[in-house]
ROVEXKE-945436 format. One record per residue: x, y, z of N, C-alpha, C in turn; residue in three letters. Coordinates in steps of 0.2 Angstrom, whole numbers, padded with zeros to 4 digits, always signed. Layout:
XYZXYZXYZala;...
//
This chain:
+0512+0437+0206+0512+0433+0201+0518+0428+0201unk;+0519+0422+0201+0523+0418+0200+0529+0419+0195unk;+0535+0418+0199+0540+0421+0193+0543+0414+0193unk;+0538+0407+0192+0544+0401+0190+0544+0402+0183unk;+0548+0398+0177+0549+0399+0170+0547+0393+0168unk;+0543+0390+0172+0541+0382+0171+0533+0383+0168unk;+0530+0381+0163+0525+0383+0159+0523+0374+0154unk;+0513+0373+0156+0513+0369+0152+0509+0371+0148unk;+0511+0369+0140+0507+0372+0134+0502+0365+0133unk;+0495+0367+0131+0491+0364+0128+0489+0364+0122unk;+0487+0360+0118+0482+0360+0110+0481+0354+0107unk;+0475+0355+0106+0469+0350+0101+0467+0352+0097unk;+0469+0350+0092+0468+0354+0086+0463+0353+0082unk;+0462+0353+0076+0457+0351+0071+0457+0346+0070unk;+0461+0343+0071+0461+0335+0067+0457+0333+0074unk;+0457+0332+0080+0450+0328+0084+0453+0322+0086unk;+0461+0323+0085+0463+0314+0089+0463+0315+0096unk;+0467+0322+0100+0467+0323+0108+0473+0328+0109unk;+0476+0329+0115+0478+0334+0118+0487+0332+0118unk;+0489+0336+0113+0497+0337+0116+0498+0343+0121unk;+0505+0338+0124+0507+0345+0130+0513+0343+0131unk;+0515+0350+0131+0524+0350+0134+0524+0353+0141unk;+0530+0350+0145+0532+0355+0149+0540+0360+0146unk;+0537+0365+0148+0541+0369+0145+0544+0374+0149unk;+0551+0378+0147+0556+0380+0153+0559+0385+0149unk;+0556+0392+0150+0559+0399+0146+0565+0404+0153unk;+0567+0398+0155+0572+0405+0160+0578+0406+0157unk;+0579+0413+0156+0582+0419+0155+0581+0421+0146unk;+0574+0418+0143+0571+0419+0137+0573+0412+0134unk;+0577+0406+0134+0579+0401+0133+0570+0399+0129unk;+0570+0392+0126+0565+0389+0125+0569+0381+0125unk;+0566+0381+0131+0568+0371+0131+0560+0366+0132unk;+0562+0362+0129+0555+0356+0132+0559+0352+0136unk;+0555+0350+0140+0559+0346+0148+0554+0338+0147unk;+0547+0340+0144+0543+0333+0143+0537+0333+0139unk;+0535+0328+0137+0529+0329+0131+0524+0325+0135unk;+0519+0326+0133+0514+0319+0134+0508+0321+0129unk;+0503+0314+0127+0498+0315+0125+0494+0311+0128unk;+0487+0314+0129+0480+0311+0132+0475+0311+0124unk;+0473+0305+0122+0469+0303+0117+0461+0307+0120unk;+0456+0307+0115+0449+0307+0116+0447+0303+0117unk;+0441+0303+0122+0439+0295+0121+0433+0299+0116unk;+0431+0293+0113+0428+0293+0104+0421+0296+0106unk;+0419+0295+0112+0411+0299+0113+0410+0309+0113unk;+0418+0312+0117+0420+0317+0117+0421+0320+0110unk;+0428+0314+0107+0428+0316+0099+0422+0316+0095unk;+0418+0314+0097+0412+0314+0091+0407+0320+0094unk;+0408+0322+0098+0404+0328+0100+0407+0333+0098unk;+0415+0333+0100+0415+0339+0097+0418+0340+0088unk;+0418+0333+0088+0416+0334+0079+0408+0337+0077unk;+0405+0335+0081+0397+0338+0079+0395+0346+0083unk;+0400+0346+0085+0399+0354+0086+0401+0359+0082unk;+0405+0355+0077+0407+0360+0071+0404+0364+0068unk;+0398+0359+0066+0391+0360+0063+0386+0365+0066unk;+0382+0368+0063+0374+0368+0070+0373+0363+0070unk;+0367+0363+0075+0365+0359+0080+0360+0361+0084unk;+0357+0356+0086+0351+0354+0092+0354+0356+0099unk;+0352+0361+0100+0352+0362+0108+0362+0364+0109unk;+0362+0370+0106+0371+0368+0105+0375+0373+0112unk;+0370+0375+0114+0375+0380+0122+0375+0373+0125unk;+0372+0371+0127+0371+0367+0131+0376+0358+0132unk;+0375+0357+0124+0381+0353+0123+0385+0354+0124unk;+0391+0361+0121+0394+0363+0123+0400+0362+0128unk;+0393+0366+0133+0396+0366+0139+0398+0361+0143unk;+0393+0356+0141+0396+0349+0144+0402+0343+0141unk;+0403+0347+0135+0409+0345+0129+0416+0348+0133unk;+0413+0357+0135+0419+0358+0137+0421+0356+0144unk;+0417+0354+0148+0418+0350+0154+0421+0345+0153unk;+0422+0338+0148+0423+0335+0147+0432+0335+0143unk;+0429+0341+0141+0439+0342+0139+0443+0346+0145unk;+0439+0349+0149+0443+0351+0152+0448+0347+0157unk;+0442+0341+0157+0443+0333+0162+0450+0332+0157unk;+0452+0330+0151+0457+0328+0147+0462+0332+0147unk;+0460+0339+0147+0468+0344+0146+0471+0341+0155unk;+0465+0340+0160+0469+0342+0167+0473+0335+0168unk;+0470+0329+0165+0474+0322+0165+0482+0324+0161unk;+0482+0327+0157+0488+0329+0152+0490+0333+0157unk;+0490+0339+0159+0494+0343+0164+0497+0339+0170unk;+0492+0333+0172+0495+0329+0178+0501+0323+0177unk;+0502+0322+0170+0508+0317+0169+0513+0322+0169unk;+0512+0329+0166+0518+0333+0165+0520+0336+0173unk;+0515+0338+0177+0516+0342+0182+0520+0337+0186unk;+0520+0331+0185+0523+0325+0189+0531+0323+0187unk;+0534+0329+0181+0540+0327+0181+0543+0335+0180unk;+0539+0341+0183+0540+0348+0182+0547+0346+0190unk;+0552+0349+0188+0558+0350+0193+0556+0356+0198unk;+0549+0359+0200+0548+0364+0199+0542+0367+0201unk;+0539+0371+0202+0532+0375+0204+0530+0377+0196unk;+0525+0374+0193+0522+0377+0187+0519+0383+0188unk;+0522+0388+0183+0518+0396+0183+0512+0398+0181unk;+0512+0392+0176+0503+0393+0172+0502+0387+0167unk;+0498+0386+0166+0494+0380+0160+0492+0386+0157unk;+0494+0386+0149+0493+0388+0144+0488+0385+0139unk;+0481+0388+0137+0478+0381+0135+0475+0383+0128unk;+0477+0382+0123+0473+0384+0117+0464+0382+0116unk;+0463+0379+0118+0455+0377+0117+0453+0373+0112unk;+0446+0370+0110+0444+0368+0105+0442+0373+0101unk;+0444+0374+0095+0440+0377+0088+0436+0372+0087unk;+0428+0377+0088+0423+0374+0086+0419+0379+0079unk;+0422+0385+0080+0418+0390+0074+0423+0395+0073unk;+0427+0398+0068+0430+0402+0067+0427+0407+0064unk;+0424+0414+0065+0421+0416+0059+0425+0424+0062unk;+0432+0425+0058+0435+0433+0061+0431+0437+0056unk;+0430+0437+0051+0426+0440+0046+0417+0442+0049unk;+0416+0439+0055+0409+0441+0057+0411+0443+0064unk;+0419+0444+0068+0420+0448+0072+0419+0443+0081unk;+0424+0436+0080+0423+0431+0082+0428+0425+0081unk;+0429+0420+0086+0432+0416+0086+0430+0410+0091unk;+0428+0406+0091+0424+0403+0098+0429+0396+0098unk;+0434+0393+0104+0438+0390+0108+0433+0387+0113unk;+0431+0381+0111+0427+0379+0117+0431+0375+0122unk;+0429+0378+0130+0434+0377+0134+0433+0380+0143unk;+0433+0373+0147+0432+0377+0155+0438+0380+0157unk;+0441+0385+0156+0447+0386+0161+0446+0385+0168unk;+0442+0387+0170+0438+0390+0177+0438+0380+0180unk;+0436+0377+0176+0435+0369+0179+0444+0366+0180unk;+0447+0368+0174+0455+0367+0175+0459+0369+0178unk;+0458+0375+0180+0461+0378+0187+0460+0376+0192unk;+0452+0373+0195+0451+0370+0199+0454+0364+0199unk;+0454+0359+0193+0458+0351+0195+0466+0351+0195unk;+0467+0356+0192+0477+0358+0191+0480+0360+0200unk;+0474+0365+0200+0480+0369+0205+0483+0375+0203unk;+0484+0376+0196+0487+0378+0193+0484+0385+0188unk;+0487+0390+0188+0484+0397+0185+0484+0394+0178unk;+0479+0397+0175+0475+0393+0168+0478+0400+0165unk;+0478+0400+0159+0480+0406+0153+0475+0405+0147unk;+0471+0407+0145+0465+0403+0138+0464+0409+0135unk;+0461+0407+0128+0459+0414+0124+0464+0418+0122unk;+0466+0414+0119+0472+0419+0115+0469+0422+0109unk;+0467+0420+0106+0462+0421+0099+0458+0429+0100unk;+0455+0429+0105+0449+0436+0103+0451+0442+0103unk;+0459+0442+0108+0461+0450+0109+0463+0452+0102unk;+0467+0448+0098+0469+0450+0089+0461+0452+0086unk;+0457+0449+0087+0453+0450+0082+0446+0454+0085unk;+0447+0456+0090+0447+0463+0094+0450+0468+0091unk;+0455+0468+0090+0460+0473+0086+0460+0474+0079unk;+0455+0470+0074+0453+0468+0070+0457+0465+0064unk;+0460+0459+0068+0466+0453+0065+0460+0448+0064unk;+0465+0442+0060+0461+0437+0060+0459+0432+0066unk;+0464+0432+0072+0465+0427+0075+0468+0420+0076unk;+0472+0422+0069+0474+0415+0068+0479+0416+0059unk;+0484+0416+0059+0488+0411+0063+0493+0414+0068unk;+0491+0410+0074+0496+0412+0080+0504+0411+0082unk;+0505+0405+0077+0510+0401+0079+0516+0405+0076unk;+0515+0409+0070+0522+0413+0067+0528+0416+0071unk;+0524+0420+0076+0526+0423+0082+0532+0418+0083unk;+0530+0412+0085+0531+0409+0090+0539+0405+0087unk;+0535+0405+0079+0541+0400+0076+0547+0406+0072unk;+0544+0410+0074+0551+0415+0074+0559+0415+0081unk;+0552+0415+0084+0555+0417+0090+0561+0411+0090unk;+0559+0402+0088+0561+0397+0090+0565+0395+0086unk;+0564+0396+0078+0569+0394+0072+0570+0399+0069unk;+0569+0407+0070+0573+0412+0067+0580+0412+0066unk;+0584+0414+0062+0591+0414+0061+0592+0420+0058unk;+0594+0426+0060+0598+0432+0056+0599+0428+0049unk;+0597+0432+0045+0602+0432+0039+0600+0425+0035unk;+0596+0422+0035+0595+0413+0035+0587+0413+0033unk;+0585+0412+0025+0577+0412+0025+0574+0408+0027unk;+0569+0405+0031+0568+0398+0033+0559+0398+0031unk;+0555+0391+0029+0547+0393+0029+0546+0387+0036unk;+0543+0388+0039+0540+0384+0044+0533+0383+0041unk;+0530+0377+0041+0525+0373+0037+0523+0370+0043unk;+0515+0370+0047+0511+0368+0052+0508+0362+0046unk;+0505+0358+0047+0499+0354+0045+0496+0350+0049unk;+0491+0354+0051+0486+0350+0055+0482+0348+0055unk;+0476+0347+0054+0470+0349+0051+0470+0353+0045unk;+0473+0359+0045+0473+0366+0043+0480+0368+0043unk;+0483+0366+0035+0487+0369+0035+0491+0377+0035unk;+0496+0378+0038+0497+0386+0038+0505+0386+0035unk;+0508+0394+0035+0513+0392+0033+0516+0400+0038unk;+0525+0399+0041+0528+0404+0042+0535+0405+0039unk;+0535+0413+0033+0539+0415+0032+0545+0417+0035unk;+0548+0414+0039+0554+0418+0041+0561+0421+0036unk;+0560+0427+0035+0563+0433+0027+0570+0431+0028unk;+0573+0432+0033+0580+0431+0036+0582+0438+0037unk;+0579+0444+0036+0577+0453+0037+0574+0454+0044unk;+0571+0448+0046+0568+0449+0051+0560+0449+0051unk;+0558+0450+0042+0551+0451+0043+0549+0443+0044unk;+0542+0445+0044+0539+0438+0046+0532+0438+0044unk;+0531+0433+0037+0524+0432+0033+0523+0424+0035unk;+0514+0427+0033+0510+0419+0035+0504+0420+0034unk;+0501+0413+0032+0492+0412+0034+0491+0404+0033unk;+0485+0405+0033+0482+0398+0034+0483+0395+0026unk;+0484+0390+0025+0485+0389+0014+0477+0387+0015unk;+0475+0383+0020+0469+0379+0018+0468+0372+0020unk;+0467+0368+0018+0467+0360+0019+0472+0357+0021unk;+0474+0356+0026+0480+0349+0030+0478+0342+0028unk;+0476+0340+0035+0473+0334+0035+0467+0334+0034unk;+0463+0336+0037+0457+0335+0036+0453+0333+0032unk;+0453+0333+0027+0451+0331+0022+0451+0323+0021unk;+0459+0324+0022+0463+0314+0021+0460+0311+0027unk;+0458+0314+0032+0456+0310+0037+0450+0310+0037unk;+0445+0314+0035+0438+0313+0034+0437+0309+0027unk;+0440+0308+0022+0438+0304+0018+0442+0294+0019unk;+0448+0296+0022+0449+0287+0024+0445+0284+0030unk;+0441+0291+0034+0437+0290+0041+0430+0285+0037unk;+0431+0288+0032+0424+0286+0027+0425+0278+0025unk;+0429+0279+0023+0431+0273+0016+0435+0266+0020unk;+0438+0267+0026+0443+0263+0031+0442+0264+0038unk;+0437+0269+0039+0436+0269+0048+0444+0272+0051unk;+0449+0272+0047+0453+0274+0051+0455+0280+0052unk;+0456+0284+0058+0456+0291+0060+0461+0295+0054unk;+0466+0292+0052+0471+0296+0047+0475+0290+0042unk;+0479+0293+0037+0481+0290+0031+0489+0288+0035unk;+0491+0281+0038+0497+0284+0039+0502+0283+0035unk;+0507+0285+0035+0511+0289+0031+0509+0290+0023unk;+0504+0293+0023+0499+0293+0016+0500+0286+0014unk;+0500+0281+0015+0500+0276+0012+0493+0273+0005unk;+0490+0273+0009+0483+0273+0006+0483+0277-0001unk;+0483+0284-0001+0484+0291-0004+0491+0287-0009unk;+0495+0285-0007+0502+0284-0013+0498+0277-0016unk;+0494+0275-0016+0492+0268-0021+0487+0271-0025unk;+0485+0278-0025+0481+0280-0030+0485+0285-0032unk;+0480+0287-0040+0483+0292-0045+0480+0297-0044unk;+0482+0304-0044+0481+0311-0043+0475+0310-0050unk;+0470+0313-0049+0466+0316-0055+0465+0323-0057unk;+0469+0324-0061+0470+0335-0062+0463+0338-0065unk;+0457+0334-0066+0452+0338-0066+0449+0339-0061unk;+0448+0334-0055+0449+0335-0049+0450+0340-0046unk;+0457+0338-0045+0461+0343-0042+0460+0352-0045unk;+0460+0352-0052+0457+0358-0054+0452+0362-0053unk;+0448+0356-0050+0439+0359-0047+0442+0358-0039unk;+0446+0357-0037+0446+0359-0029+0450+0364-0030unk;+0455+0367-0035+0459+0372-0031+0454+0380-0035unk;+0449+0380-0037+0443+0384-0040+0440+0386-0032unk;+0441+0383-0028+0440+0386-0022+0441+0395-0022unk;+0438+0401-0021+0439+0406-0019+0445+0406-0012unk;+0445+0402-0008+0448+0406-0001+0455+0403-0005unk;+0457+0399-0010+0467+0400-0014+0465+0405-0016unk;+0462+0409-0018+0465+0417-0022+0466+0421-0015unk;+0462+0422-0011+0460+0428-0008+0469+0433-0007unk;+0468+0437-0006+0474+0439-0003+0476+0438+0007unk;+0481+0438+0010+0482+0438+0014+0481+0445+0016unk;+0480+0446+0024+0480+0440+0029+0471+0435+0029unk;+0473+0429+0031+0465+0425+0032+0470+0421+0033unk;+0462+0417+0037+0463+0412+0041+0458+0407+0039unk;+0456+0401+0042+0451+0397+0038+0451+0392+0044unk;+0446+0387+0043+0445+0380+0046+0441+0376+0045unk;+0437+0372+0049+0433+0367+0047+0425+0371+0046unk;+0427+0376+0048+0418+0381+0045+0416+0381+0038unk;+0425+0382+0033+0424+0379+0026+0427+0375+0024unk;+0430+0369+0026+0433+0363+0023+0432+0356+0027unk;+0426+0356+0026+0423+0348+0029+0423+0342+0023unk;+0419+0337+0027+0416+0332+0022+0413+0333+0015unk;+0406+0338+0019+0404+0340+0013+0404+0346+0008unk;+0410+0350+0010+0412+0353+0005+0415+0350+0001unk;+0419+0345+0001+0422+0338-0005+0415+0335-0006unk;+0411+0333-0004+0405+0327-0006+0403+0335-0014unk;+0401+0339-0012+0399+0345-0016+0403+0345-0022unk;+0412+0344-0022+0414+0348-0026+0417+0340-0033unk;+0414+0333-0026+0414+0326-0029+0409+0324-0036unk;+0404+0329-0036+0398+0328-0038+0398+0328-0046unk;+0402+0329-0048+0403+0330-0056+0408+0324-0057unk;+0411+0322-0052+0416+0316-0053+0414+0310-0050unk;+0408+0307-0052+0405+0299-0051+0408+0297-0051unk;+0412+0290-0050+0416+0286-0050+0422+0283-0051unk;+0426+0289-0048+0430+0291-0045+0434+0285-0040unk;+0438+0283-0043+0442+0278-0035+0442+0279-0028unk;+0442+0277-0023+0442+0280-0018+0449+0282-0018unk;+0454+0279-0018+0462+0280-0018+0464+0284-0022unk;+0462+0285-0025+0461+0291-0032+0458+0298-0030unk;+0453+0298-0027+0453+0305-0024+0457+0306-0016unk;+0459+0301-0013+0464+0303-0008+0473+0304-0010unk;+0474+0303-0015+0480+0304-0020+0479+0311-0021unk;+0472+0313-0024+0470+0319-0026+0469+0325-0018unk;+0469+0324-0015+0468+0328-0008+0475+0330-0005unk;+0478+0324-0007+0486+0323-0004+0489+0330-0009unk;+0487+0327-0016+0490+0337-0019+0486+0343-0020unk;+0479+0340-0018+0477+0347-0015+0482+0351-0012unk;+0482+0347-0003+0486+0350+0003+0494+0353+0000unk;+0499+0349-0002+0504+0351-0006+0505+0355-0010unk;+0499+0356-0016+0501+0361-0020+0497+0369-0016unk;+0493+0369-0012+0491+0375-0009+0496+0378-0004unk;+0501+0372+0000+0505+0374+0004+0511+0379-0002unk;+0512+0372-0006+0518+0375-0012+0516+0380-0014unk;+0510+0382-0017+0509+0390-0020+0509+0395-0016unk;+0508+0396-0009+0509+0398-0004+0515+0400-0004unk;+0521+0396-0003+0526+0399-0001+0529+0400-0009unk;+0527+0398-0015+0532+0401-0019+0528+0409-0021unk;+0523+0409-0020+0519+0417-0018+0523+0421-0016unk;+0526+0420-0010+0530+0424-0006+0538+0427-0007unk;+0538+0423-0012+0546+0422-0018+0553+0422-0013unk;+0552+0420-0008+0558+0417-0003+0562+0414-0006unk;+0566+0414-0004+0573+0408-0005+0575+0405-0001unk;+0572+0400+0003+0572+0399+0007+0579+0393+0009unk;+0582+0391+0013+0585+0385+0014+0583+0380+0013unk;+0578+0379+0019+0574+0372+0019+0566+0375+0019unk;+0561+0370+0018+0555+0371+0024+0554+0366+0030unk;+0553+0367+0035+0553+0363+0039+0546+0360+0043unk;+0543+0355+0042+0536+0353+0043+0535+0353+0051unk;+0531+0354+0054+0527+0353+0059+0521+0349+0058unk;+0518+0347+0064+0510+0344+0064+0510+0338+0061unk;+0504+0336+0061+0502+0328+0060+0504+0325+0053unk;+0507+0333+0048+0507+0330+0041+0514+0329+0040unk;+0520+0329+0046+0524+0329+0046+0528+0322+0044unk;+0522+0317+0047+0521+0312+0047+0520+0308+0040unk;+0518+0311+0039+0514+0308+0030+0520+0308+0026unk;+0524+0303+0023+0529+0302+0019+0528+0305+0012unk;+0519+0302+0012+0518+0303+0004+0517+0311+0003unk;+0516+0313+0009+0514+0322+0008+0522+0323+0006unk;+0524+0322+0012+0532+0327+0011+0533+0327+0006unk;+0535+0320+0002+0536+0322-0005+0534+0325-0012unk;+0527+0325-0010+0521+0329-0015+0525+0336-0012unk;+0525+0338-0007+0527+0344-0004+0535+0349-0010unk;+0537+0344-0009+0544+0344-0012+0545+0343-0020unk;+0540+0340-0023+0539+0340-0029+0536+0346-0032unk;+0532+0348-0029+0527+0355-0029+0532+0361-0029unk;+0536+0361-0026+0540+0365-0023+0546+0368-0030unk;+0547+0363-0032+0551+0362-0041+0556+0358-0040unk;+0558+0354-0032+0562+0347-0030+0567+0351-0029unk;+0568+0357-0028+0575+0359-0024+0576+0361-0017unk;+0571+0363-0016+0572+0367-0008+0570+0360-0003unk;+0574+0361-0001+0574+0354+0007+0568+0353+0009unk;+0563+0346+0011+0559+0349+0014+0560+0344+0021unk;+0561+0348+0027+0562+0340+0033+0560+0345+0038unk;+0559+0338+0041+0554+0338+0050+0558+0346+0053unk;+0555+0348+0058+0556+0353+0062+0562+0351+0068unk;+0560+0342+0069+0566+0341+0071+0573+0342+0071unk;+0574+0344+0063+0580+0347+0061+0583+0352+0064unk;+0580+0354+0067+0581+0360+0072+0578+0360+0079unk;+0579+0357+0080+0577+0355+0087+0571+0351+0091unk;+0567+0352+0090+0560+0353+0092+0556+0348+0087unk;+0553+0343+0090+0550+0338+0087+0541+0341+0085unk;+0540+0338+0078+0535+0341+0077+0529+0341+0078unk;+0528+0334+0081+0521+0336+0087+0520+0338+0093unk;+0525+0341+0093+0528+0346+0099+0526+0355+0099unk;+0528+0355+0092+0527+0363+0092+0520+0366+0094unk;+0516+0366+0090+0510+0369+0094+0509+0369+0102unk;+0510+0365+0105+0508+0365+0111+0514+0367+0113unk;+0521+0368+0113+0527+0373+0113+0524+0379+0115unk;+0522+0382+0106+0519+0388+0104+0517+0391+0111unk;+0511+0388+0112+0505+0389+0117+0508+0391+0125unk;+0512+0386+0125+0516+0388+0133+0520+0394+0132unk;+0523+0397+0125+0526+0402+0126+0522+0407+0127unk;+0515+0409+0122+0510+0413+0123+0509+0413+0130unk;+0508+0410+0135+0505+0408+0140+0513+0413+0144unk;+0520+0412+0143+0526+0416+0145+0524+0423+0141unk;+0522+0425+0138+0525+0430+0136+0516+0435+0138unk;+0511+0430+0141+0505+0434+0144+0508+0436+0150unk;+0511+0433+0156+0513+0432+0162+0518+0438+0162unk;+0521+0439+0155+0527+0443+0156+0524+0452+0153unk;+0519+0450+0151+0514+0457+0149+0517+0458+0143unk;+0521+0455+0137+0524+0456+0133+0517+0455+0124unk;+0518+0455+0122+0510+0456+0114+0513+0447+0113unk;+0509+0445+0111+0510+0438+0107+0508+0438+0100unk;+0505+0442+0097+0501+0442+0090+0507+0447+0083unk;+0506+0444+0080+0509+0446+0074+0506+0449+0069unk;+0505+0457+0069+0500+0461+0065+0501+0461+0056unk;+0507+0459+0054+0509+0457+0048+0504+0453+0046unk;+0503+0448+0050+0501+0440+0050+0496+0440+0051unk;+0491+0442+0057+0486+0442+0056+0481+0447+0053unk;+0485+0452+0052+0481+0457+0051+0477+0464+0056unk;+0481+0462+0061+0478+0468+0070+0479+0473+0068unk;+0475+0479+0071+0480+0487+0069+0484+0485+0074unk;+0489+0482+0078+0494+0480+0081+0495+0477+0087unk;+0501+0477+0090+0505+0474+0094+0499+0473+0100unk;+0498+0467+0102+0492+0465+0108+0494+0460+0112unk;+0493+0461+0120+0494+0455+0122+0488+0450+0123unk;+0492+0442+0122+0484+0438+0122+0483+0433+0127unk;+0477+0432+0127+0475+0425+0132+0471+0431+0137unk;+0468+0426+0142+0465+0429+0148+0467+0423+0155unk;+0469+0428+0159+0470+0424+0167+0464+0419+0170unk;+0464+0414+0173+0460+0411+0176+0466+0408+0183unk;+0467+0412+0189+0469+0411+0195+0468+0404+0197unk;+0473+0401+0198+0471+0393+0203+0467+0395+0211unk;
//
């Protein structure tokens, strides 16, 4: 097995814009990024595998040819990075597409050819991180807490690490050592599926759209009645239950509603489920530091920090090194080091495993 320390991490996440990828350099346990890239979807691919979320007509079959078609996209991302590696790559790391989450029915499905990305890399593929936790009967997700321990933990120092992707999550880091998390619920998704409606545009940027309307609290009352805010942790969630029409559903008693007015209302959806999330967990934290696409969203940050009760910091992940659309695909390149090194990547607190496992599955070049 390749003992280079050079690893690229891949993820596409829920939101269905395309594929981040870092190259990344773990020698002597270090975490550096050396280079980032993104490869977009092209819009026939994103619409496919937006429509495989759902059932469907003939769904092995599309599939297969969706993940043929991502695999094409992850290996154009690995070829801008592998073209500035100082180095022999160890392994492509590669999360996959979530197309069905269902750990409660004893499953997780990542659609995805490793087998085709091995062949166009050259390169030992690492996939399937998800199934060996919920094998063990974890959730499979969230995976990243591990990871953001490893990378913003500080002895002694509370810190909340906040993902928002598609699907927001959260990681406690206690400053003890211990290390809580799960999925809160709704990220973007929502905000992106209803301005996709209302503006054609893939996302709200910097919640703009969302800041020219007003929050409606009967609204938002009838969306935080969702059972998955109560449930107890560990759980995980995804677009199995927070689509379109789960909002078109819970719209139906609010006829006439502004459009800017229920995206004001989703932007505190996402905030107040994150904020009751980590005030659950009764931290004291120093900061929280945001990751993911929502890191991006001004209007959020601040609904985040308002929810919060305005005192705890809330700022980028950059604050500490590591740029925010970076981390996930970080994350992944470590899992992908710490498969290589036979070491467990799952966090049984977190997800819920009867324990310590290692994850992903080899696909040799």
């Amino acid at each position: 097995m390749m003992t280079s320390s050079l690893y690229i991490g891949l993820m596409s996440g829920t939101s269905l814009d395309g594929v981040d990828g870092v190259l990344a350099d773990f020698n002597n346990g270090a975490i550096r990024t050396l280079d980032a890239a993104f490869v977009p979807f092209p819009a026939a691919l994103r619409a496919e595998l937006m429509a495989l979320q759902a059932n469907g007509a003939n769904e092995i079959e599309r599939e297969a040819i969706a993940a043929n078609a991502l695999a094409r996209a992850y290996a154009a991302c690995v070829a801008q990075l592998k073209a500035q590696a100082p180095g022999p790559v160890a392994a492509v790391a590669v999360h996959g597409q979530t197309i069905r989450h269902r750990p409660e029915l004893g499953f997780t499905r990542q659609t995805n050819n490793p087998s085709l990305l091995a062949e166009l890399t050259g390169i030992d593929v690492i996939a399937d991180f998800r199934s060996r936790d919920i094998a063990a009967g974890g959730q499979g997700a969230p995976l990243v807490p591990a990871f953001h321990a490893a990378a913003f933990g500080k002895p002694g120092i509370a810190r909340v690490v906040v993902n928002i992707g598609g699907i927001g999550n959260i990681s406690v880091l206690h400053g003890d050592g211990r290390v809580t998390g799960y999925d809160t619920g709704p990220g973007n998704v929502l905000l992106d599926g209803w301005i996709g409606r209302h503006q054609g545009k893939e996302y709200d940027a910097d919640g703009a759209w969302g800041a020219s309307g007003v929050v409606d609290p009967a609204l938002l009352a009838a969306l935080l009645e969702e059972p998955y805010f109560h449930q107890p942790a560990p759980k995980s969630t995804g677009r199995d239950l927070f689509h379109i029409k789960w909002l078109d559903e819970k719209l139906a008693r609010f006829a006439g509603l502004d459009a800017a007015d229920v995206q004001a209302t989703l932007t505190m959806l996402t905030a107040r489920t994150i904020a009751d999330a980590i005030l659950h967990e009764g931290v004291a934290a120093e900061a929280v530091y945001v990751c993911g696409g929502g890191a991006y969203n001004g209007a959020l940050l601040r609904a985040l920090h308002a929810a919060l009760g305005g005192k705890t910091p809330v700022e980028s992940t950059a604050a500490l090194g590591i740029a925010p659309n970076r981390v996930e695909a970080l994350a992944f390149a470590w899992l992908g080091y710490r498969f290589n090194g036979r070491q467990p990547g799952n966090m049984p607190a977190v997800t819920g495993a009867a324990g310590l496992r290692i994850l992903g599955a080899l696909y040799p070049a």
